[in-house]
C-alpha positions as CSV (number, residue, x, y, z in Angstrom):
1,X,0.0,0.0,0.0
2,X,1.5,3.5,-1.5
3,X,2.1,5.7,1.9
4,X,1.2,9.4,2.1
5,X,3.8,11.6,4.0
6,X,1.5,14.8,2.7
7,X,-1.5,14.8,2.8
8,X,-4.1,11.4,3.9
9,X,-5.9,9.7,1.4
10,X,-9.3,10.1,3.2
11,X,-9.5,12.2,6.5
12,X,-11.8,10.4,9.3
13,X,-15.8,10.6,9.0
14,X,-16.5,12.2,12.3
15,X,-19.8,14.4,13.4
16,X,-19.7,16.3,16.2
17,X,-22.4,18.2,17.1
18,X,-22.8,20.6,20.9
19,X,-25.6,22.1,22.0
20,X,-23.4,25.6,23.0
21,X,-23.4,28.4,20.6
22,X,-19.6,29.4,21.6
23,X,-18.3,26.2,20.7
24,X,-20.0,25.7,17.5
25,X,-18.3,29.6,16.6
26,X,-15.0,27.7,17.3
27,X,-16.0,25.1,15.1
28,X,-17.0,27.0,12.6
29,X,-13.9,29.3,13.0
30,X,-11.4,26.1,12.4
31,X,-13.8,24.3,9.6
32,X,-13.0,27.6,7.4
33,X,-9.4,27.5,8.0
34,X,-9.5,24.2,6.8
35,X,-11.0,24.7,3.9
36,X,-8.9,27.8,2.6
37,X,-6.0,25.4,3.6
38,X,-7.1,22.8,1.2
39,X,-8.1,25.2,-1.3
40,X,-4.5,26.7,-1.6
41,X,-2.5,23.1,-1.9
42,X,0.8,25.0,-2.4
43,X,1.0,26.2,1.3
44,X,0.9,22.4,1.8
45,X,3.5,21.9,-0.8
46,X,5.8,24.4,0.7
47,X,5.4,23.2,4.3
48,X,6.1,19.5,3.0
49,X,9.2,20.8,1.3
50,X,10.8,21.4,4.6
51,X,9.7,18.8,6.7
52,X,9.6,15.5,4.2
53,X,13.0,14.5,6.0
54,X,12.2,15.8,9.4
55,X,8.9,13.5,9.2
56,X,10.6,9.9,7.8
57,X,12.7,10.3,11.2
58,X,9.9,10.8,13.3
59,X,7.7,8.7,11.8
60,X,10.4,5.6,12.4
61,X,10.7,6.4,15.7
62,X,6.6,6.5,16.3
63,X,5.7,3.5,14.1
64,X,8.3,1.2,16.3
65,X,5.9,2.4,19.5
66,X,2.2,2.8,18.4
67,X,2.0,1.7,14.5
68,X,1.5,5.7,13.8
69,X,2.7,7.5,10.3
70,X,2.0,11.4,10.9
71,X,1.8,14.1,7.5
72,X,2.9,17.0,6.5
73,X,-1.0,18.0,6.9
74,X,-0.9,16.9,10.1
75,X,1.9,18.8,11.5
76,X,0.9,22.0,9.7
77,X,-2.7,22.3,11.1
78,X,-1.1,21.6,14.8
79,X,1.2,24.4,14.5
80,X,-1.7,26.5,13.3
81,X,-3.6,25.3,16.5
82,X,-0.8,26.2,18.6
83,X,-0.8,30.1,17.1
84,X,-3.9,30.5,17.3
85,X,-4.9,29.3,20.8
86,X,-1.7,30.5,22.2
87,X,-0.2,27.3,23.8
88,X,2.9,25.9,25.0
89,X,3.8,23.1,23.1
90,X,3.3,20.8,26.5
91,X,-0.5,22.6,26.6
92,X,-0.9,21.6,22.8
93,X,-0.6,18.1,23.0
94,X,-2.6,17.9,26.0
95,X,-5.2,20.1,24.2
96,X,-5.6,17.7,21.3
97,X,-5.2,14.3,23.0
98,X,-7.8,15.8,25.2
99,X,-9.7,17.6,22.8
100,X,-13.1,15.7,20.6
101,X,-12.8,18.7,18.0
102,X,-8.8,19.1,17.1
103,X,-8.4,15.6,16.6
104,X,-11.1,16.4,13.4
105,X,-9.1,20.1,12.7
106,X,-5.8,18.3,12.3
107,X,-6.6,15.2,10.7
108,X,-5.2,12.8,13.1
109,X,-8.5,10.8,13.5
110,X,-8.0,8.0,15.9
111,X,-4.3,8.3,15.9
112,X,-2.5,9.4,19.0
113,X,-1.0,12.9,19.3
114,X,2.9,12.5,19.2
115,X,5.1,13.6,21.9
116,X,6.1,17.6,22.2
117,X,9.4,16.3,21.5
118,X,8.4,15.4,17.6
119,X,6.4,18.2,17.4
120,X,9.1,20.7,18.6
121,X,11.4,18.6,16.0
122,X,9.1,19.0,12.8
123,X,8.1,22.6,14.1
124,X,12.2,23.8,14.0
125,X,12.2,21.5,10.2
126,X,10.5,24.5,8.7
127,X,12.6,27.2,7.8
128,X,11.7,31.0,8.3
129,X,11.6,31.9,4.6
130,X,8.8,28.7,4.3
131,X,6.9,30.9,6.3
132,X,7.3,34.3,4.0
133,X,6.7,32.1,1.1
134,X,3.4,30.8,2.5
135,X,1.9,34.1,3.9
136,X,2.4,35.1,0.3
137,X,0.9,32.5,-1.5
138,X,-1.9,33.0,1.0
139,X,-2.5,36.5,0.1
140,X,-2.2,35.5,-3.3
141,X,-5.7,33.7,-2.5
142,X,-7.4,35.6,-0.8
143,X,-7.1,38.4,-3.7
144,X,-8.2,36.0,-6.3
145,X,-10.8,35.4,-4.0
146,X,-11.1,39.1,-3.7
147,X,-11.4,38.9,-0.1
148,X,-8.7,41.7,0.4
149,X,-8.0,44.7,-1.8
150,X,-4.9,46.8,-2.0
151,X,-6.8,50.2,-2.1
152,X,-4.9,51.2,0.8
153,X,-1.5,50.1,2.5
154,X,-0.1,50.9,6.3
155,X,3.0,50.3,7.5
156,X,4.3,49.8,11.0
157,X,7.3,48.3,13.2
158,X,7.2,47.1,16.8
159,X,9.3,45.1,18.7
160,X,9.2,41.0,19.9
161,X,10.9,40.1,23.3
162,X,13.8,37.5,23.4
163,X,12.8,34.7,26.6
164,X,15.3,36.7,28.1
165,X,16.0,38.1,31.8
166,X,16.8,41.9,32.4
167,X,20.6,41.5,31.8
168,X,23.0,43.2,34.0
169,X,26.8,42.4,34.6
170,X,26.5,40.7,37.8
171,X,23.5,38.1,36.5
172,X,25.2,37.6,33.1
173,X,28.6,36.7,35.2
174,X,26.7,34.0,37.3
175,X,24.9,32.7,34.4
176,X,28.5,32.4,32.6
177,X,30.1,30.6,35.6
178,X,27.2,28.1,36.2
179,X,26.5,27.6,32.4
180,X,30.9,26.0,32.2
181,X,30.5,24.6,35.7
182,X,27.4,22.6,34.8
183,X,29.3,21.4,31.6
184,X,32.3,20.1,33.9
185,X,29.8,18.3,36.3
186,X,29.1,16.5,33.4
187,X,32.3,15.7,31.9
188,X,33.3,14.9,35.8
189,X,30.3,12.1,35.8
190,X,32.2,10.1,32.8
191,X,35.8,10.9,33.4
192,X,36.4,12.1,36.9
193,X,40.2,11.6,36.5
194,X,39.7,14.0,33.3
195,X,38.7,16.5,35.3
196,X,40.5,16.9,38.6
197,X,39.9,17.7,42.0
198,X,39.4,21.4,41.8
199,X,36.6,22.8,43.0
200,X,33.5,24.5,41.7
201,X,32.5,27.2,44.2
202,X,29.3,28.1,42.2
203,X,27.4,28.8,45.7
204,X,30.2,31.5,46.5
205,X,30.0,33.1,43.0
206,X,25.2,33.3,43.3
207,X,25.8,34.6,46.7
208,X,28.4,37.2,45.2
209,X,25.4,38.3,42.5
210,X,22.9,38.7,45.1
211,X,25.2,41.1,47.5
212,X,26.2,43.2,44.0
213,X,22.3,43.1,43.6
214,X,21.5,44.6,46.9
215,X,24.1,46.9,46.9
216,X,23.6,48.1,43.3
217,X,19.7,48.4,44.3
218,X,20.6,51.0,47.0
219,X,20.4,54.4,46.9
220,X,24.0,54.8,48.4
221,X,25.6,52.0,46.3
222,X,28.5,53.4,44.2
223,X,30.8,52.3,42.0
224,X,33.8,52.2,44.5
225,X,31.5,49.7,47.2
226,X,30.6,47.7,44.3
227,X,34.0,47.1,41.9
228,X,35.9,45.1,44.1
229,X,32.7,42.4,44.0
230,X,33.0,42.7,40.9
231,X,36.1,41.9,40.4
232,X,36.1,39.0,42.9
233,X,33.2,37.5,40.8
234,X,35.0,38.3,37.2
235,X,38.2,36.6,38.7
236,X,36.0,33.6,39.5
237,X,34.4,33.6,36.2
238,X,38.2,33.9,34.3
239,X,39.5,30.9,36.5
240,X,36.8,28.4,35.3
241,X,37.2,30.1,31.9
242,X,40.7,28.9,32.1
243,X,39.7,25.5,33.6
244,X,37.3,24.8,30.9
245,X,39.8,25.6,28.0
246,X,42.4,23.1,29.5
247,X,39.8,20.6,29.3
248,X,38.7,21.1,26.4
249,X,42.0,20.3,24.5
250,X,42.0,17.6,27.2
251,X,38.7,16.0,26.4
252,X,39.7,16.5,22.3
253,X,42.6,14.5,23.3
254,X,40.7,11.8,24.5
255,X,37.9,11.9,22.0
256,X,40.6,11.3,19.2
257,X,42.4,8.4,21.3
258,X,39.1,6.4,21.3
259,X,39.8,6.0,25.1
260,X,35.7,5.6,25.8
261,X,33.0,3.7,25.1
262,X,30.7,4.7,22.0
263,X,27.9,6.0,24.2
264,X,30.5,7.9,26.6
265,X,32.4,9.3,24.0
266,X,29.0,10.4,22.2
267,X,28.1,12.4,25.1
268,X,31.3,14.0,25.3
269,X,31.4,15.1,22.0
270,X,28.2,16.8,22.7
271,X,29.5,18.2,26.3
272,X,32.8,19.5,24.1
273,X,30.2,21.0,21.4
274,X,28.3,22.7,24.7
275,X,31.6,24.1,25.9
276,X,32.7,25.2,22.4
277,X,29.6,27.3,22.0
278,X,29.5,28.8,25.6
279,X,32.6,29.6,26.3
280,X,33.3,32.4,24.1
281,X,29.9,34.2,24.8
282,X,31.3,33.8,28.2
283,X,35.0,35.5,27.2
284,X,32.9,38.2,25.7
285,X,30.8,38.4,29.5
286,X,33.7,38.8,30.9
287,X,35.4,41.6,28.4
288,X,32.3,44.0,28.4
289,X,31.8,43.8,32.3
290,X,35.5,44.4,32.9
291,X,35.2,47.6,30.4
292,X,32.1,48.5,31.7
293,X,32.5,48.0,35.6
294,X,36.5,48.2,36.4
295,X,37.9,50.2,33.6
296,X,34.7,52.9,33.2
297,X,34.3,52.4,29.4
298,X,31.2,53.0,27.7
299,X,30.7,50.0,25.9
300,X,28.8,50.5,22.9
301,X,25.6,48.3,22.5
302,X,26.6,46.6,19.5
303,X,29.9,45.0,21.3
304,X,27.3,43.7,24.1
305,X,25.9,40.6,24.6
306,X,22.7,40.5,26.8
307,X,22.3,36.8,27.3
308,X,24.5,33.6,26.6
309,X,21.7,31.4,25.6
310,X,20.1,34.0,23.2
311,X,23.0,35.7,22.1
312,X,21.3,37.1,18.9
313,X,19.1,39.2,21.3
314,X,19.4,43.2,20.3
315,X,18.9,46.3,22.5
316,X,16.2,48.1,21.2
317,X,15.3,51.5,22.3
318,X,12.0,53.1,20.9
319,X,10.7,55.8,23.7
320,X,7.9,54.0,24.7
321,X,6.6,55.4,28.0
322,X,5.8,51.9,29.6
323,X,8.9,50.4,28.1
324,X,11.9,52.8,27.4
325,X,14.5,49.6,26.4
326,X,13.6,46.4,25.2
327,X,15.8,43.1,24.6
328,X,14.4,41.3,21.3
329,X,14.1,42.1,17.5
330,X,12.3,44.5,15.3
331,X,9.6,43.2,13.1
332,X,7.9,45.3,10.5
333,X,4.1,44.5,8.9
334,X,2.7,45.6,6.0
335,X,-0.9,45.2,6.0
336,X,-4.2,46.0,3.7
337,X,-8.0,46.6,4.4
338,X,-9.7,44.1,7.1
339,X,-6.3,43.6,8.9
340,X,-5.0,41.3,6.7
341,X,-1.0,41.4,7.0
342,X,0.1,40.7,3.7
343,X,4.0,40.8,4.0
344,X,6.7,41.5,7.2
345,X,10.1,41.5,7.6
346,X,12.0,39.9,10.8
347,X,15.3,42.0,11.4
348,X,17.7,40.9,13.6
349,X,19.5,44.3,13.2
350,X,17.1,47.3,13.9
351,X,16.2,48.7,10.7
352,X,16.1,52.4,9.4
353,X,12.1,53.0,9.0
354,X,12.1,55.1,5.7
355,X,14.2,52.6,4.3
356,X,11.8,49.5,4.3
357,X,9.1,51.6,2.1
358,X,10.2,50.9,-1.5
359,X,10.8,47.4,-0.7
360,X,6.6,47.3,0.9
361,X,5.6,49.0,-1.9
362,X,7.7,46.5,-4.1
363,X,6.0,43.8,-2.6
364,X,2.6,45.5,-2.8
365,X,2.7,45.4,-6.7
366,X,3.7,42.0,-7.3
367,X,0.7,40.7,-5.3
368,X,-1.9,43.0,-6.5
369,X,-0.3,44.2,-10.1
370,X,-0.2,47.7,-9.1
371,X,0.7,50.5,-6.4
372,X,-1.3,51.4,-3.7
373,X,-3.7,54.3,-4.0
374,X,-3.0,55.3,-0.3
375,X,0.1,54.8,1.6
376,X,-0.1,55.3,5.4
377,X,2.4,55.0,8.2
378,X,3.8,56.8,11.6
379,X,7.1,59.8,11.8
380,X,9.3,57.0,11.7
381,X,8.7,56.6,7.8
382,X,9.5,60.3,7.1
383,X,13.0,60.9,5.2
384,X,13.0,64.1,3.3
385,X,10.6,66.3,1.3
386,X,12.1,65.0,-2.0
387,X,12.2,61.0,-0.9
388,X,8.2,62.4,0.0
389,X,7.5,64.2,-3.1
390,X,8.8,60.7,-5.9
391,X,6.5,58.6,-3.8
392,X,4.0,61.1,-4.7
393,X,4.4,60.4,-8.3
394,X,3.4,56.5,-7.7
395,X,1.0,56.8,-5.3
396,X,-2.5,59.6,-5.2
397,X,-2.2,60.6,-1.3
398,X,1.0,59.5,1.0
399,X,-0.3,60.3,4.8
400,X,3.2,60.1,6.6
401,X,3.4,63.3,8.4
402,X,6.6,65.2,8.8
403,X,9.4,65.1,11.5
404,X,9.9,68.9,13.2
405,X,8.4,71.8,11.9
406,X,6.5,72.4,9.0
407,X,5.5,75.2,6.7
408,X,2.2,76.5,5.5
409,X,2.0,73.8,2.6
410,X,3.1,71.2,4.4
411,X,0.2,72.1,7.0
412,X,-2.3,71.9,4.6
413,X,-1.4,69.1,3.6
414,X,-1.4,67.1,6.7
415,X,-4.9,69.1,7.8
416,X,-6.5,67.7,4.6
417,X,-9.2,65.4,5.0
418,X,-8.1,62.9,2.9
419,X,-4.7,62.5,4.5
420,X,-6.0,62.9,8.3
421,X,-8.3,59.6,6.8
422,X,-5.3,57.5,6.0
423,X,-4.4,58.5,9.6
424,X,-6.8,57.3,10.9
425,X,-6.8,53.8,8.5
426,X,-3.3,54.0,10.2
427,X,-4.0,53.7,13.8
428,X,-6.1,50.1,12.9
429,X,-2.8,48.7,12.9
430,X,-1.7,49.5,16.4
431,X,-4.8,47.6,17.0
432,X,-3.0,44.0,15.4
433,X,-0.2,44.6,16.6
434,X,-2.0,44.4,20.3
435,X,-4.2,41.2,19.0
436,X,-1.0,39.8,17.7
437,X,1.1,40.2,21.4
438,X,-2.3,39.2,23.1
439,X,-3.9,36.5,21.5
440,X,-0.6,35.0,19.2
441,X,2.0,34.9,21.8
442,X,3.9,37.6,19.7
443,X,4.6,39.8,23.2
444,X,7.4,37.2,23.7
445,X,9.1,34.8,21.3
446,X,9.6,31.4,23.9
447,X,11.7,29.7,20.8
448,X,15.7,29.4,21.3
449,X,17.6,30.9,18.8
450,X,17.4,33.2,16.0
451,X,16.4,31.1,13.5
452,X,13.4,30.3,15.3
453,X,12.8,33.4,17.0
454,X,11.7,34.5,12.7
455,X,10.0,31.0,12.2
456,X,7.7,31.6,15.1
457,X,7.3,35.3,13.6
458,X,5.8,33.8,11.2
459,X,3.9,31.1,12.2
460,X,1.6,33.4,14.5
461,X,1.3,36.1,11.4
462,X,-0.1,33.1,9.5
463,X,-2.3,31.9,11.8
464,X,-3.6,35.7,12.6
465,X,-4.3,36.2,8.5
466,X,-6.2,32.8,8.4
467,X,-8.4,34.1,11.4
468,X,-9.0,36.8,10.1
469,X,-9.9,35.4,6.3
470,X,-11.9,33.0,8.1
471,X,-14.5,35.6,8.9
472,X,-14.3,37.5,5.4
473,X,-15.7,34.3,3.3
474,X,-18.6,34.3,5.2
């Protein structure tokens, strides 16, 4: 019998019925998702693109246990359950297993849910640009469908947290120390003789942070009561430093010798890869709190680092009253009538605003064959009067008002009613950009590393433009 790593044959008949008006809206909410899904086959087609190796793994390791073969279908519709309900991946597989409805949404019938171990696995198979390349094809539908119309465009940027605590020197320190002492625990488990006797004083070095904690959180702590902590505590982190470089050579040594059994010297390899990657984040700890703390220097934010374990993570300041500095990425979204988000752009730099608007506008023709008539977006946007006056000659009425002052023309122009209308078409998307960070877990990106931190971007924009297209069809 031919197998089917796409799509199943025949879905299972199943009728479910409730007697609850609010669940039967959820119902109906997920039964048009799943048929704009299946009547755009190439999102499918690019999700199975990515994960057709990903799933002949999984699906040997889950046919040994329960007889199960999962698809590419299956594995898309349960990361568009996760977006959309706004679940951890331990709360979606309890959801479905638990669930009569999601079983039905995501095609698995009567099979089990698999573990949140494959799912994190096929979820981190699909690649960022999978996720671009779907939104489009997406939005390619819904105009042929003439759901959405590119009458109007509005811009916008905002920022998504890293899973990051507020990094000072003192808790990135500790974090460095306990991160290369946890790594030599383990290399002390299989080879104690590898290792030594030293000691790892990792109880000295959290109390160390705590008392540069207190003392930094008073109003008469200075930099003369706190500097020699801190160099106690960078001393400490530079000896294990040192510790972990000698055995590293040392364990490479051994690695090549073949001194250990195949399952010891497997997870030594992947301690050594550990240490590898750690320790020069932690060198680079180590440098700016020196220039920072002992030295005085002004680091400059590019030559920080504000966490080990997401060390893509970017300072971002925007003047925002409730939060004046931020630790993530900049996003930007591009999005039509009815809120529908037709392109955006994941930055791990912060981008220059008025730079992204010919590439928007780029994108804005090649899905609807022609420019904008209206072209809306915040200060941030504004270059110059002449970069103002050539988008002019695409585009009928350009509502970006103007940094500082203004004259008499320019005043006109931004009290005209047509322009303060595109304002106010504007502001709607301050209002996704809340129902985004409320409702698709876009306030905080919980995926490691940067690769993910733009897949997971773009899985909750996806699921947020098939919510809303949901409701236009009907």
């Amino acid at each position: 019998m031919m197998r089917r790593p796409k799509k199943d044959a025949q879905p299972c008949l199943t009728f479910l019925s409730s007697c609850l008006a609010l669940t039967n809206q959820v119902y109906a909410k997920y039964e048009s998702i799943s048929k704009i899904l299946d009547a755009c086959p190439r999102i499918l087609g690019l999700i199975h693109r990515d994960l057709e190796q990903a799933l002949k793994k999984v699906n040997r390791l889950t046919e040994r246990k329960s007889g199960c073969r999962y698809t590419s279908d299956n594995v898309l519709r349960i990361l568009l359950v996760q977006a959309i309900e706004g679940l951890s991946l331990r709360e979606l597989v309890v959801r479905i297993d638990d669930s009569r409805y999601f079983p039905v949404f995501t095609r698995l019938g009567n099979r089990p849910m698999m573990s949140f171990t494959h799912v994190d696995r096929l979820k981190n198979a699909i690649e960022p640009g999978t996720w671009k390349e779907v939104n489009f094809c997406l939005a390619k539908h819904a105009v042929s469908e003439e759901w959405i119309s590119g009458e109007a465009l509005r811009l916008d940027t905002t920022a998504v947290e890293s899973n990051i605590h507020y990094p000072t020197d003192s808790s990135l320190l500790f974090d460095a120390y306990r991160v290369i002492a946890r790594q030599i625990e383990k290399v002390r488990e299989i080879d104690p003789v590898l290792v030594g006797d030293r000691r790892i004083r990792l109880r000295d070095v959290r109390r160390r942070s705590q008392r540069i904690g207190h003392k930094a959180g008073k109003k008469g702590g200075s930099a003369l009561t706190l500097k020699p902590l801190y160099k106690a505590q960078i001393e400490a982190v530079e000896r294990i430093l040192h510790w972990s470089r000698e055995l590293q050579a040392a364990v490479t040594k051994a690695l090549v010798r073949k001194a250990y059994s195949p399952l010891s010297g497997c997870s030594l390899a992947l301690i050594l890869k550990d240490l590898q990657h750690f320790h020069p984040l932690a060198e680079q700890v180590v440098t700016q709190a020196r220039r920072r703390v002992i030295d005085g220097e002004k680091v400059p934010n590019e030559e920080k680092i504000f966490s080990i374990f997401e060390e893509h993570t970017e300072l971002l300041k925007r003047g925002k009253a409730g939060k004046p500095i931020e630790f993530g990425h900049m996003i930007e979204l591009e999005q039509v009538g009815g809120g529908f988000i037709t392109n955006f752009q994941v930055f791990e730099k912060k981008p220059v605003e008025y730079e992204l608007v010919h590439e928007a506008l780029k994108v804005h023709k090649r899905l609807f064959k022609s420019y904008p008539q209206g072209l809306t977006a915040d200060k941030g946007y504004w270059e110059n009067s002449s970069a103002y006056d050539k988008l002019s000659e695409k585009i009928s009425v350009v509502s970006i008002c103007k940094k500082g002052g203004r004259t008499s023309e320019e005043k006109a122009r931004e009290h005209a009613s047509v322009f303060r209308a595109l304002q106010g078409f504007r502001a709607g998307i301050e209002g996704s950009i809340s129902f985004l960070k409320r409702c698709f877990r876009l306030a905080r990106c919980m995926n490691k590393g940067w690769r993910n931190f733009a897949a997971t971007v773009g899985t909750s924009i996806i699921a947020h433009n098939l919510v809303k297209l949901a409701r236009a069809p009907c």
